[in-house]
mmCIF file as Biopython writes it, N, C-alpha, C and O atoms, coordinates in Angstrom:
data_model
#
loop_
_atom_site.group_PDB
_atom_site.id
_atom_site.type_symbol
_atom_site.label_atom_id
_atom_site.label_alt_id
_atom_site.label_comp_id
_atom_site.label_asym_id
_atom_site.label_entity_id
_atom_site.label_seq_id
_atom_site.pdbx_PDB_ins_code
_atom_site.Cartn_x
_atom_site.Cartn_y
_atom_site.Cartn_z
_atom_site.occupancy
_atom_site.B_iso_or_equiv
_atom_site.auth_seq_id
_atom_site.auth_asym_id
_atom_site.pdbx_PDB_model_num
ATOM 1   N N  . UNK A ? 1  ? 118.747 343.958 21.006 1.0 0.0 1  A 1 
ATOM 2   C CA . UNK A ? 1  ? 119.056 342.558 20.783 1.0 0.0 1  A 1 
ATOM 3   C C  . UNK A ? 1  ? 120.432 342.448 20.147 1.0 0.0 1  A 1 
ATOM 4   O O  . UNK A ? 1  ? 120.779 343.072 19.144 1.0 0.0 1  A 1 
ATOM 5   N N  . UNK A ? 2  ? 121.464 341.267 21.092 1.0 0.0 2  A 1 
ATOM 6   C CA . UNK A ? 2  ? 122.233 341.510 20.157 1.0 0.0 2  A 1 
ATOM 7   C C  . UNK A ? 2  ? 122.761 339.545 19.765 1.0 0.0 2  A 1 
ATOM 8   O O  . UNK A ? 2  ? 122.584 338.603 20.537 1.0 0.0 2  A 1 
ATOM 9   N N  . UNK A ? 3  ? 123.299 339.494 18.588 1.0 0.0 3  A 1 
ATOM 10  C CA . UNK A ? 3  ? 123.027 337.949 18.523 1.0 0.0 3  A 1 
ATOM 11  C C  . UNK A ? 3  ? 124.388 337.338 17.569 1.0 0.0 3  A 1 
ATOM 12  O O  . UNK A ? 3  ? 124.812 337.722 16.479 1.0 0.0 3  A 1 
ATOM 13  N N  . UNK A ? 4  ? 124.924 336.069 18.614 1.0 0.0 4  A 1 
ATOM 14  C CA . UNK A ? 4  ? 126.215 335.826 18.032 1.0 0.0 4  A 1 
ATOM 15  C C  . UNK A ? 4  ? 125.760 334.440 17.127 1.0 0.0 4  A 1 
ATOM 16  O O  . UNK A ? 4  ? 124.783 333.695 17.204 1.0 0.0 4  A 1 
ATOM 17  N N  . UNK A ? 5  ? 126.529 334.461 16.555 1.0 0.0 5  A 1 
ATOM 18  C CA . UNK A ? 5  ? 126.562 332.263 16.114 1.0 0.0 5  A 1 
ATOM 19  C C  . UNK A ? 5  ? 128.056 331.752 16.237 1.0 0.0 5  A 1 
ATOM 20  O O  . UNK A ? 5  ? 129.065 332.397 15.949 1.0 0.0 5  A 1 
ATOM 21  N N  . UNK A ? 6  ? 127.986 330.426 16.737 1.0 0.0 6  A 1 
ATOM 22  C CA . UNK A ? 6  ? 129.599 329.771 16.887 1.0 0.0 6  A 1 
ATOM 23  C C  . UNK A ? 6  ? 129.000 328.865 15.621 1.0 0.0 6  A 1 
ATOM 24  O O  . UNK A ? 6  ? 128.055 328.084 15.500 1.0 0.0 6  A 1 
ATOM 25  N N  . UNK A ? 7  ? 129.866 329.289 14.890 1.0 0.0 7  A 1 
ATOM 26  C CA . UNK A ? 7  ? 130.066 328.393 13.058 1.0 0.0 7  A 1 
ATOM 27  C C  . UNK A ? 7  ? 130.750 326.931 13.110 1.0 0.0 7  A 1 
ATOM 28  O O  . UNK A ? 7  ? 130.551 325.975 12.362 1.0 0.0 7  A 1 
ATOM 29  N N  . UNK A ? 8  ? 131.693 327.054 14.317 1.0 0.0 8  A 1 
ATOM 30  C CA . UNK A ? 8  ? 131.937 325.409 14.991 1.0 0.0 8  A 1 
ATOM 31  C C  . UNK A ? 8  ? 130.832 324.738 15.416 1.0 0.0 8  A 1 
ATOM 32  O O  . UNK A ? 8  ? 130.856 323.537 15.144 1.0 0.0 8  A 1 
ATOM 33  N N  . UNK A ? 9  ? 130.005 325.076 15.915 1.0 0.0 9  A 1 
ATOM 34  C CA . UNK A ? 9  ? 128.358 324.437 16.073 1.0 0.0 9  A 1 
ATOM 35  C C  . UNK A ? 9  ? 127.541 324.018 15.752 1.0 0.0 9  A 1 
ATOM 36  O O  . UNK A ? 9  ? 126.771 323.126 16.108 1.0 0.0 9  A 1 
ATOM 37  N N  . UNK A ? 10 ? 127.708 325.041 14.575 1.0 0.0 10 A 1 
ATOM 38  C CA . UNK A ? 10 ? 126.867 325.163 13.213 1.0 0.0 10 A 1 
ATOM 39  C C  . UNK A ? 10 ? 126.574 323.512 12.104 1.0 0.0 10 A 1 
ATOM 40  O O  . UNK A ? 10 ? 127.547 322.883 11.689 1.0 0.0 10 A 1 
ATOM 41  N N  . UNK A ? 11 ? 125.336 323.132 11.843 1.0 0.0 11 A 1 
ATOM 42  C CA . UNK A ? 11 ? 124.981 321.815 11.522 1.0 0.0 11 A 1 
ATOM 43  C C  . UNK A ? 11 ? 125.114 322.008 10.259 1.0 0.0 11 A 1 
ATOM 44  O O  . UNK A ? 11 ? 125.481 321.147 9.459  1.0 0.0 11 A 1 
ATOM 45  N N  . UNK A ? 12 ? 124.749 323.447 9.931  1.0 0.0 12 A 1 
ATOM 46  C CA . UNK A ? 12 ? 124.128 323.845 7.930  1.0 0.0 12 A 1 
ATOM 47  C C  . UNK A ? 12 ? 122.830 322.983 8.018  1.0 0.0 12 A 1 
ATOM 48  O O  . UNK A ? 12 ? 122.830 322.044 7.222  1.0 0.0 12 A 1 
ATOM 49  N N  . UNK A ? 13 ? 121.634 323.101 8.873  1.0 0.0 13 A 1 
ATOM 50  C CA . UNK A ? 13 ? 120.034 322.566 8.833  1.0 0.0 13 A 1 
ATOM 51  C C  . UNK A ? 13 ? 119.600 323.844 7.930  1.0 0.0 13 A 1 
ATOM 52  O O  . UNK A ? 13 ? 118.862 323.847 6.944  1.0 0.0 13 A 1 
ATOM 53  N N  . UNK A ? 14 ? 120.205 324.824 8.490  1.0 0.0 14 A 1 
ATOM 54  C CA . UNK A ? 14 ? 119.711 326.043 7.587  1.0 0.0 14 A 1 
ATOM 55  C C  . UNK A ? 14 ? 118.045 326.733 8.252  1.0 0.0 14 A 1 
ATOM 56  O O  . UNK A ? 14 ? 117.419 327.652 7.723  1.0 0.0 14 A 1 
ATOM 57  N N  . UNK A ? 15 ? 117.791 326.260 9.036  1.0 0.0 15 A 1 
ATOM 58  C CA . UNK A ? 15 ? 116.428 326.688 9.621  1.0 0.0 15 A 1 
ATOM 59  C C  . UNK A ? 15 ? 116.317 328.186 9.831  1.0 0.0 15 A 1 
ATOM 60  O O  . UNK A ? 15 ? 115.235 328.767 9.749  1.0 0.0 15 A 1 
ATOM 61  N N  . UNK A ? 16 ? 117.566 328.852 10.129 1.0 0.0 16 A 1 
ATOM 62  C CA . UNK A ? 16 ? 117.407 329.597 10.690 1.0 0.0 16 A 1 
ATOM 63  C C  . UNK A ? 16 ? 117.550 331.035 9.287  1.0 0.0 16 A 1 
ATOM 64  O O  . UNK A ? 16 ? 117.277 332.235 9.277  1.0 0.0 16 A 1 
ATOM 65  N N  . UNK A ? 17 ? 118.033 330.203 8.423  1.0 0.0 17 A 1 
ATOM 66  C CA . UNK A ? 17 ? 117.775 330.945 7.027  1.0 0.0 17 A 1 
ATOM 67  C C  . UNK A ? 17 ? 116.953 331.433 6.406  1.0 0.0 17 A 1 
ATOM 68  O O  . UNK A ? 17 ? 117.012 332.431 5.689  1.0 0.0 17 A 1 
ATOM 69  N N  . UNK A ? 18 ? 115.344 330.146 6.842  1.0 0.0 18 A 1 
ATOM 70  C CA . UNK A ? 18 ? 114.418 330.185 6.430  1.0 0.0 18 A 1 
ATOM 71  C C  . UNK A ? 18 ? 113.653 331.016 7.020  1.0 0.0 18 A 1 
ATOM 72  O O  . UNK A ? 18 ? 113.044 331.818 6.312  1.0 0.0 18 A 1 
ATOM 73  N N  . UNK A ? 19 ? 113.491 331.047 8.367  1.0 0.0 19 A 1 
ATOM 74  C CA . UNK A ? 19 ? 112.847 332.285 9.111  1.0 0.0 19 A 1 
ATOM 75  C C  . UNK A ? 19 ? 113.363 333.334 9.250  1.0 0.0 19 A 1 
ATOM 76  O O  . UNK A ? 19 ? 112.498 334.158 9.549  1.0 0.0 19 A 1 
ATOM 77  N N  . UNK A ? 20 ? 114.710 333.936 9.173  1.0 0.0 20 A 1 
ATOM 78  C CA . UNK A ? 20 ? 115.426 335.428 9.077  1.0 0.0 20 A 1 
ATOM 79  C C  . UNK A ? 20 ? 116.577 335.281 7.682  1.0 0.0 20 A 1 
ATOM 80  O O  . UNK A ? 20 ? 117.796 335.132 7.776  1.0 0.0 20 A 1 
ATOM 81  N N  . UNK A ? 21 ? 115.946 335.355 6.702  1.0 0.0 21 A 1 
ATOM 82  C CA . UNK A ? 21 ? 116.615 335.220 5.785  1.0 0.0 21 A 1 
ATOM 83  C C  . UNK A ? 21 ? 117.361 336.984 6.054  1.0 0.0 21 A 1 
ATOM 84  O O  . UNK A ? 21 ? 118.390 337.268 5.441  1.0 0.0 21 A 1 
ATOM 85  N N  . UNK A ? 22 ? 116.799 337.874 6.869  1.0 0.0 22 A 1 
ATOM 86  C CA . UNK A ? 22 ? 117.736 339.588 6.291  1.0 0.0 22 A 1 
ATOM 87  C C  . UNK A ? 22 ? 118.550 339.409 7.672  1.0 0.0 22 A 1 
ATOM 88  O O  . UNK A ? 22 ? 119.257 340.334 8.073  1.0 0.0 22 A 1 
ATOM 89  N N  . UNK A ? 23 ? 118.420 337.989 8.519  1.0 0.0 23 A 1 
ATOM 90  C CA . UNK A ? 23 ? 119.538 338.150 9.773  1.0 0.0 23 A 1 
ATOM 91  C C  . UNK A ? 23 ? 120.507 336.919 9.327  1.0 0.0 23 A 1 
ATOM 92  O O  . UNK A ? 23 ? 121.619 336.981 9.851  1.0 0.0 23 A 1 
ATOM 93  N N  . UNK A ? 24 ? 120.317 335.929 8.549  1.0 0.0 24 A 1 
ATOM 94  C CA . UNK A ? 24 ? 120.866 334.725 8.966  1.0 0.0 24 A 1 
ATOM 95  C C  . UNK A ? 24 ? 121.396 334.598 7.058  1.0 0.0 24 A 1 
ATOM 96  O O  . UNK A ? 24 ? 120.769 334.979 6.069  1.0 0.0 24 A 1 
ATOM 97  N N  . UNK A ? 25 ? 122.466 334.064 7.128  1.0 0.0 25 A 1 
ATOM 98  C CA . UNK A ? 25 ? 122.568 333.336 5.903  1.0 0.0 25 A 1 
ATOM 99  C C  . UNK A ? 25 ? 123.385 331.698 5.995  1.0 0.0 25 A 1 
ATOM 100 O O  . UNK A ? 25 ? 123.416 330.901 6.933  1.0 0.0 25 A 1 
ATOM 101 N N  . UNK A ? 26 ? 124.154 331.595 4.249  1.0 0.0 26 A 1 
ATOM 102 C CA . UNK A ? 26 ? 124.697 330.252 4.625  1.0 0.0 26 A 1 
ATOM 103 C C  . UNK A ? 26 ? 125.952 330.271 3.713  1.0 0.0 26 A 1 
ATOM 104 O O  . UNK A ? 26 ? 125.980 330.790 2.597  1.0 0.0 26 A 1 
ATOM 105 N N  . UNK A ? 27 ? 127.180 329.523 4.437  1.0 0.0 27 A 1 
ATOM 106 C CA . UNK A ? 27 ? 128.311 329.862 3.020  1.0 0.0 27 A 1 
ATOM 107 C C  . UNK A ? 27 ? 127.773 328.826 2.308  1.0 0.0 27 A 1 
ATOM 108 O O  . UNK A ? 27 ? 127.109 327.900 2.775  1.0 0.0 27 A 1 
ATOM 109 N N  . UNK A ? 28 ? 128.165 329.060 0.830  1.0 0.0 28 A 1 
ATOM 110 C CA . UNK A ? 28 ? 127.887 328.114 -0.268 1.0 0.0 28 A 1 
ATOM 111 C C  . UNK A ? 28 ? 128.643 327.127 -0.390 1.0 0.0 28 A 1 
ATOM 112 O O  . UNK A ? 28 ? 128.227 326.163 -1.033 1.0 0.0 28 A 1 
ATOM 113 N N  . UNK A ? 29 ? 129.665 327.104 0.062  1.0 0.0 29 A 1 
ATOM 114 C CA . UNK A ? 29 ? 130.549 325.497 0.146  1.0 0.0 29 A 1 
ATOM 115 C C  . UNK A ? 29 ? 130.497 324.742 1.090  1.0 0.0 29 A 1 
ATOM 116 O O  . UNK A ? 29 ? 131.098 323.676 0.962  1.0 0.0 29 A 1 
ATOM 117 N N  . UNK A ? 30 ? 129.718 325.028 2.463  1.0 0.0 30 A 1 
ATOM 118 C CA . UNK A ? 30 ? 129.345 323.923 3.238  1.0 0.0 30 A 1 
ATOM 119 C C  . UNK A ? 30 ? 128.390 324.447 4.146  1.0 0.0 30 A 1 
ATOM 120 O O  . UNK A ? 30 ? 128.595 324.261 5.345  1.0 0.0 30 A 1 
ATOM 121 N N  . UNK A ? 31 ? 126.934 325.347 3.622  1.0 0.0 31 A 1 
ATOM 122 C CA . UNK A ? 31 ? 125.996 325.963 4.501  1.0 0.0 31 A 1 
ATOM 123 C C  . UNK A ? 31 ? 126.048 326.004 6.118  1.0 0.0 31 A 1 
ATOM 124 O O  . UNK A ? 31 ? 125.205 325.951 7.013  1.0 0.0 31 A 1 
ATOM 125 N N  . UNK A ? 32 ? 127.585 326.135 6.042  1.0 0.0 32 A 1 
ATOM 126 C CA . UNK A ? 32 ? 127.615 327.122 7.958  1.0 0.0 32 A 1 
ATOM 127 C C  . UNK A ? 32 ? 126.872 328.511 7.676  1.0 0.0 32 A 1 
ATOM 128 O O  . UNK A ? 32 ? 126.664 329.157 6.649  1.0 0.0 32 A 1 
ATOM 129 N N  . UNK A ? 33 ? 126.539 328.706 9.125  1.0 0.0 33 A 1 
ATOM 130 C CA . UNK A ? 33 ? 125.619 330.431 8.965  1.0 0.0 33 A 1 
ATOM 131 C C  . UNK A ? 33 ? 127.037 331.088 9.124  1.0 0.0 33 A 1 
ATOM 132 O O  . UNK A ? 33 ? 128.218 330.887 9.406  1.0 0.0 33 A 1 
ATOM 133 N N  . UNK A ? 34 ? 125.836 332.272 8.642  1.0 0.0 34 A 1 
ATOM 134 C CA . UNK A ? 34 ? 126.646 333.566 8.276  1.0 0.0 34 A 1 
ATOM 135 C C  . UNK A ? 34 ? 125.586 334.532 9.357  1.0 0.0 34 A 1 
ATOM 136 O O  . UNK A ? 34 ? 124.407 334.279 9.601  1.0 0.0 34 A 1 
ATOM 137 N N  . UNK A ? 35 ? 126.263 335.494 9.805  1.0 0.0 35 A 1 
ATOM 138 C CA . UNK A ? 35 ? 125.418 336.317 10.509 1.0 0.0 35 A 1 
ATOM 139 C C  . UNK A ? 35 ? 125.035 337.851 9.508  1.0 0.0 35 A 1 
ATOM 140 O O  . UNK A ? 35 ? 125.857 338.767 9.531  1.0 0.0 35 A 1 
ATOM 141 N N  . UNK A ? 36 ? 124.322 337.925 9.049  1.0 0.0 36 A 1 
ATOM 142 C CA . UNK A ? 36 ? 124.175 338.900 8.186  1.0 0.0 36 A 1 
ATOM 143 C C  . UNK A ? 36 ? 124.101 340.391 9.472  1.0 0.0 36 A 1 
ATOM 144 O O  . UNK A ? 36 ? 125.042 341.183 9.434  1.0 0.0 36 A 1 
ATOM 145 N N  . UNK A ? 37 ? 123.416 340.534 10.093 1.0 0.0 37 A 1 
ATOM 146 C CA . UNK A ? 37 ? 122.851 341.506 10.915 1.0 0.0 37 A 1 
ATOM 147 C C  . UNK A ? 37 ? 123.192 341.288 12.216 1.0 0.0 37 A 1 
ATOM 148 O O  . UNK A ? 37 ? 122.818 340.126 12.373 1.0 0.0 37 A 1 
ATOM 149 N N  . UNK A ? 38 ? 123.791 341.747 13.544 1.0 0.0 38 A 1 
ATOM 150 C CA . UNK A ? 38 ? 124.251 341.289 15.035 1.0 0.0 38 A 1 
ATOM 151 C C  . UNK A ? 38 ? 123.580 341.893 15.712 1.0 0.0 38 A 1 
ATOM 152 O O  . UNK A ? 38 ? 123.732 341.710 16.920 1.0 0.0 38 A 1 
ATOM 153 N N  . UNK A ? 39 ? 122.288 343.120 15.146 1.0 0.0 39 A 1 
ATOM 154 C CA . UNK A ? 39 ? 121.708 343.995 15.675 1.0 0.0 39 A 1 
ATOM 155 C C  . UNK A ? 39 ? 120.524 344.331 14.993 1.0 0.0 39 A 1 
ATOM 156 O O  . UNK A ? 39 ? 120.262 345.427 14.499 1.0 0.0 39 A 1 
ATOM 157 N N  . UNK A ? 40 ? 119.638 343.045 14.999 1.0 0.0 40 A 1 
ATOM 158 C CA . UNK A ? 40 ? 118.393 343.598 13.461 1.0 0.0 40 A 1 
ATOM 159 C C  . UNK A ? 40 ? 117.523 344.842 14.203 1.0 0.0 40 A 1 
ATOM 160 O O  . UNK A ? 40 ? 117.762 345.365 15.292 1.0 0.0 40 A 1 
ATOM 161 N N  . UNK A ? 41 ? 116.588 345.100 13.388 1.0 0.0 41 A 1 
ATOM 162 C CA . UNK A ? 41 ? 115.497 345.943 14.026 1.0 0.0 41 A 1 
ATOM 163 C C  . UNK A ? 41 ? 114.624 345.030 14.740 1.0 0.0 41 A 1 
ATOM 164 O O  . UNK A ? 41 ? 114.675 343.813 14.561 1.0 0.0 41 A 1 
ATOM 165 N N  . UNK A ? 42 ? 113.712 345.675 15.658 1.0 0.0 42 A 1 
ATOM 166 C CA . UNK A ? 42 ? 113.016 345.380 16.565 1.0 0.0 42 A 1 
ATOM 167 C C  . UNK A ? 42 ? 111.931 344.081 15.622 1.0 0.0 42 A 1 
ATOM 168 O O  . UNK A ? 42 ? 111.695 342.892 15.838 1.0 0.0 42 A 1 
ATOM 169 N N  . UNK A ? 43 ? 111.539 344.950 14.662 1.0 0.0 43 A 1 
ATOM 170 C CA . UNK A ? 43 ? 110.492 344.111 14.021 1.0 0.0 43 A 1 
ATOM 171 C C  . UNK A ? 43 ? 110.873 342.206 13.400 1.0 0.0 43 A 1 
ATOM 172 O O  . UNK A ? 43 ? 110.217 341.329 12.839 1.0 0.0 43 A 1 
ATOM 173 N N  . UNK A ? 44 ? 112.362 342.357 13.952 1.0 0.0 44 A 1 
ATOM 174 C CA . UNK A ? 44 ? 113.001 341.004 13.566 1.0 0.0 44 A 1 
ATOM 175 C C  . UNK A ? 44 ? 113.144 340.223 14.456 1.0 0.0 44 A 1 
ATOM 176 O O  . UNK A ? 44 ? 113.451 339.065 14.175 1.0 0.0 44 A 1 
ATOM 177 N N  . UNK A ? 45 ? 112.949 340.653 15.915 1.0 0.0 45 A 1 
ATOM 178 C CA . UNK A ? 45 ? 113.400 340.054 17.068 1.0 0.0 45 A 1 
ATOM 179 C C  . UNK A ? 45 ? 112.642 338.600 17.190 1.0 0.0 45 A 1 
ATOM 180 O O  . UNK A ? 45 ? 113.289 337.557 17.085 1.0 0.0 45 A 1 
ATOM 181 N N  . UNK A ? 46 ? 111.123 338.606 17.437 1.0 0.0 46 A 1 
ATOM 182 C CA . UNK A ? 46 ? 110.300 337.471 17.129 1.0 0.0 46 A 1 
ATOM 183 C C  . UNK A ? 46 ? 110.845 336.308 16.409 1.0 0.0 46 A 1 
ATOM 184 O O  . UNK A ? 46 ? 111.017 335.292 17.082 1.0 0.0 46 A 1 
ATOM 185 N N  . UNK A ? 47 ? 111.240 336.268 14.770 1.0 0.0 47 A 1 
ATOM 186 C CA . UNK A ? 47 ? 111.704 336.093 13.937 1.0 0.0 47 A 1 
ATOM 187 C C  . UNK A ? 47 ? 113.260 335.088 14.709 1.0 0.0 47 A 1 
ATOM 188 O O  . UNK A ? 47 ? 113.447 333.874 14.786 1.0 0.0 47 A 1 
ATOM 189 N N  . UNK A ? 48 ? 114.069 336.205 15.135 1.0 0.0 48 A 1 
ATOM 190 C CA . UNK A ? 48 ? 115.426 335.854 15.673 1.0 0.0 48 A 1 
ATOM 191 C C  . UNK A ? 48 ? 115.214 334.712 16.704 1.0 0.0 48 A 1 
ATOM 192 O O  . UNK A ? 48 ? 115.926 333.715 16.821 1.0 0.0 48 A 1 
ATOM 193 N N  . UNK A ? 49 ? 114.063 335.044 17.462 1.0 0.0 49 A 1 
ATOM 194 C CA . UNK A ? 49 ? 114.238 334.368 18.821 1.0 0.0 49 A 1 
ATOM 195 C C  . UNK A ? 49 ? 114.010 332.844 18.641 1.0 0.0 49 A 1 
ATOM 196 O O  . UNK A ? 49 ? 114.576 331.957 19.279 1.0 0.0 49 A 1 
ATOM 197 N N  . UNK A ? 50 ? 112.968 332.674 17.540 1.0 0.0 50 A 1 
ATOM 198 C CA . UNK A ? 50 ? 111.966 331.197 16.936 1.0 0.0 50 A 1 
ATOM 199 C C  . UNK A ? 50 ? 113.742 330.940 16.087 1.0 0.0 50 A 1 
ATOM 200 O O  . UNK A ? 50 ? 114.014 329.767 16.341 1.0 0.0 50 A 1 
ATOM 201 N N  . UNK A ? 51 ? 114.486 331.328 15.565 1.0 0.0 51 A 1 
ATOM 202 C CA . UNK A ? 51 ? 115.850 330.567 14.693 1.0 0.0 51 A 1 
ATOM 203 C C  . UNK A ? 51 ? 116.823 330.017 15.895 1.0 0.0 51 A 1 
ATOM 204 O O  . UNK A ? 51 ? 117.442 328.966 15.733 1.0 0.0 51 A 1 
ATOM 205 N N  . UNK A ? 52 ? 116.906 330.604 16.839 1.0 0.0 52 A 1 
ATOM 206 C CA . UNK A ? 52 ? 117.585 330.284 17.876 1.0 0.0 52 A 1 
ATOM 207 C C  . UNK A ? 52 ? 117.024 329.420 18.916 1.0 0.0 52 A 1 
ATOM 208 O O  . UNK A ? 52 ? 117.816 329.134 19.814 1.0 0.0 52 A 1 
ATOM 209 N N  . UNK A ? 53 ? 116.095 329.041 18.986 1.0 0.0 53 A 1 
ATOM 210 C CA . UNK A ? 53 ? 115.349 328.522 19.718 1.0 0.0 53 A 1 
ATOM 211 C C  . UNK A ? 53 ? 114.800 326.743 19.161 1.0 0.0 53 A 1 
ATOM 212 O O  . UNK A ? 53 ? 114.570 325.711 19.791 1.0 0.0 53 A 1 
ATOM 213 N N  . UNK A ? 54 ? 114.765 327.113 17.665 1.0 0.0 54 A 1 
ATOM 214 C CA . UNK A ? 54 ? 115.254 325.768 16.676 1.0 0.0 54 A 1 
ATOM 215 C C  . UNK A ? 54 ? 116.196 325.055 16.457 1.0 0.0 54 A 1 
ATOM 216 O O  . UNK A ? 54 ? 116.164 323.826 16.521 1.0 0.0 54 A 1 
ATOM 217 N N  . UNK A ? 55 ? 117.283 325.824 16.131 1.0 0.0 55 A 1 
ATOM 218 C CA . UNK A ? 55 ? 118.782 325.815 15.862 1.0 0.0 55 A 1 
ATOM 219 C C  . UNK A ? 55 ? 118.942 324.248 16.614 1.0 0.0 55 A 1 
ATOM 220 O O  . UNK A ? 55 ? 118.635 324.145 17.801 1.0 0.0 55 A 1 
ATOM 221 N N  . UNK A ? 56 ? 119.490 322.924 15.763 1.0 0.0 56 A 1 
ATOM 222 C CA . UNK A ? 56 ? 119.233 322.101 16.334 1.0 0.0 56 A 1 
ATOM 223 C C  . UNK A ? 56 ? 120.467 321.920 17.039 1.0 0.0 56 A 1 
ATOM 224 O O  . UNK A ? 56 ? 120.714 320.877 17.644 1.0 0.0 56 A 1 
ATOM 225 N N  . UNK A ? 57 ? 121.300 322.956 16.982 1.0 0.0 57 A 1 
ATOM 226 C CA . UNK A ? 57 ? 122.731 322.838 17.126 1.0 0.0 57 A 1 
ATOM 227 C C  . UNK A ? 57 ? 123.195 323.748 18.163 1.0 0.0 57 A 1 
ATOM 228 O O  . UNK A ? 57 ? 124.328 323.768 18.644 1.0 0.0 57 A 1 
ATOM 229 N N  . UNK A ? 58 ? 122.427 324.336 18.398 1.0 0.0 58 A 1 
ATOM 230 C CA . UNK A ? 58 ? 122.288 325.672 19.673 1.0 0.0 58 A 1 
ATOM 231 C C  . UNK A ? 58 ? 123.767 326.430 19.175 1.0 0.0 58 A 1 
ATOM 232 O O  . UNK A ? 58 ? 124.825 326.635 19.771 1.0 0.0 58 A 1 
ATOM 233 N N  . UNK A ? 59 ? 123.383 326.676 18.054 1.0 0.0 59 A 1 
ATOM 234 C CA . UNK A ? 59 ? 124.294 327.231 17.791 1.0 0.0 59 A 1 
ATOM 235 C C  . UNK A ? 59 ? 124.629 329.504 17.392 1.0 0.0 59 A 1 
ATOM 236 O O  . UNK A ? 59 ? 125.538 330.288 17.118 1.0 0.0 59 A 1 
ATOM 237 N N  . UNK A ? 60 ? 123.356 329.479 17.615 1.0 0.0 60 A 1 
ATOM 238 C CA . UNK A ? 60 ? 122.826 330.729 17.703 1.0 0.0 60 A 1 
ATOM 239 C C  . UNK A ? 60 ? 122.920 330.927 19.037 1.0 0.0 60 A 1 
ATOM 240 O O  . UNK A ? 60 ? 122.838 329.942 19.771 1.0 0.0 60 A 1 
ATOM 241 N N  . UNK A ? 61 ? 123.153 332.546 19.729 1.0 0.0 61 A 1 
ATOM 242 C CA . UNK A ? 61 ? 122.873 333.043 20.932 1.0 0.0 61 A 1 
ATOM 243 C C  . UNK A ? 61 ? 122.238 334.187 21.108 1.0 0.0 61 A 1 
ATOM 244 O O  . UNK A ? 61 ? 123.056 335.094 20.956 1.0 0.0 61 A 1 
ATOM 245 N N  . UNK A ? 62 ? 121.087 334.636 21.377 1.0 0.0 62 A 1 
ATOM 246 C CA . UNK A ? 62 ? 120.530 335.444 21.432 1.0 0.0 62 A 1 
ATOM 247 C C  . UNK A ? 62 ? 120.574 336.776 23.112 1.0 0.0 62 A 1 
ATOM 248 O O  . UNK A ? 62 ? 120.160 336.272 24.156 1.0 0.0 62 A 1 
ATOM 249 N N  . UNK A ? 63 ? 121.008 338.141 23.180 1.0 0.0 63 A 1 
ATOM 250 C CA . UNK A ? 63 ? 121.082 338.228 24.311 1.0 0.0 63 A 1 
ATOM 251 C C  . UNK A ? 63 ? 120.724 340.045 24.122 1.0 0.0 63 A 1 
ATOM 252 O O  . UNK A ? 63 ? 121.175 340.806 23.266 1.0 0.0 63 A 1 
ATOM 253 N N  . UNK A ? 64 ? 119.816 340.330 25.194 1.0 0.0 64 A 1 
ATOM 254 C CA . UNK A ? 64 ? 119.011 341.543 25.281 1.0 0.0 64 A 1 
ATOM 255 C C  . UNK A ? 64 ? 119.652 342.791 24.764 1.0 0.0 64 A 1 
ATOM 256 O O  . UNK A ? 64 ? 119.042 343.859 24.799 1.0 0.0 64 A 1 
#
């Protein structure tokens, strides 16, 4: 899995914080994501796919 975010996209809903907090974060001066991880482990993928799939901003991309 490998997984980008466009931070121009980016709303700061933060959803995607809440479900992969060890893939996703937020800057503190205006909660755009941060991509912590571009390559989590397997056991995160689930996780990844439900933040991107929320993202009200489609601002996550998820790709095999």
């Amino acid at each position: 899995m490998k997984i980008t975010v466009d931070q121009d996209k980016c709303c700061g809903a933060g959803t995607c914080v809440l479900l992969a907090p060890d893939v996703f974060d937020q800057r503190d001066e205006d909660g755009i994501v941060v991509l912590l991880d571009a390559e989590p482990p397997a056991e995160l993928h689930p996780l990844v796919r439900e933040a991107a799939s929320v993202c009200p901003a489609a601002a996550i991309s998820v790709s095999s």
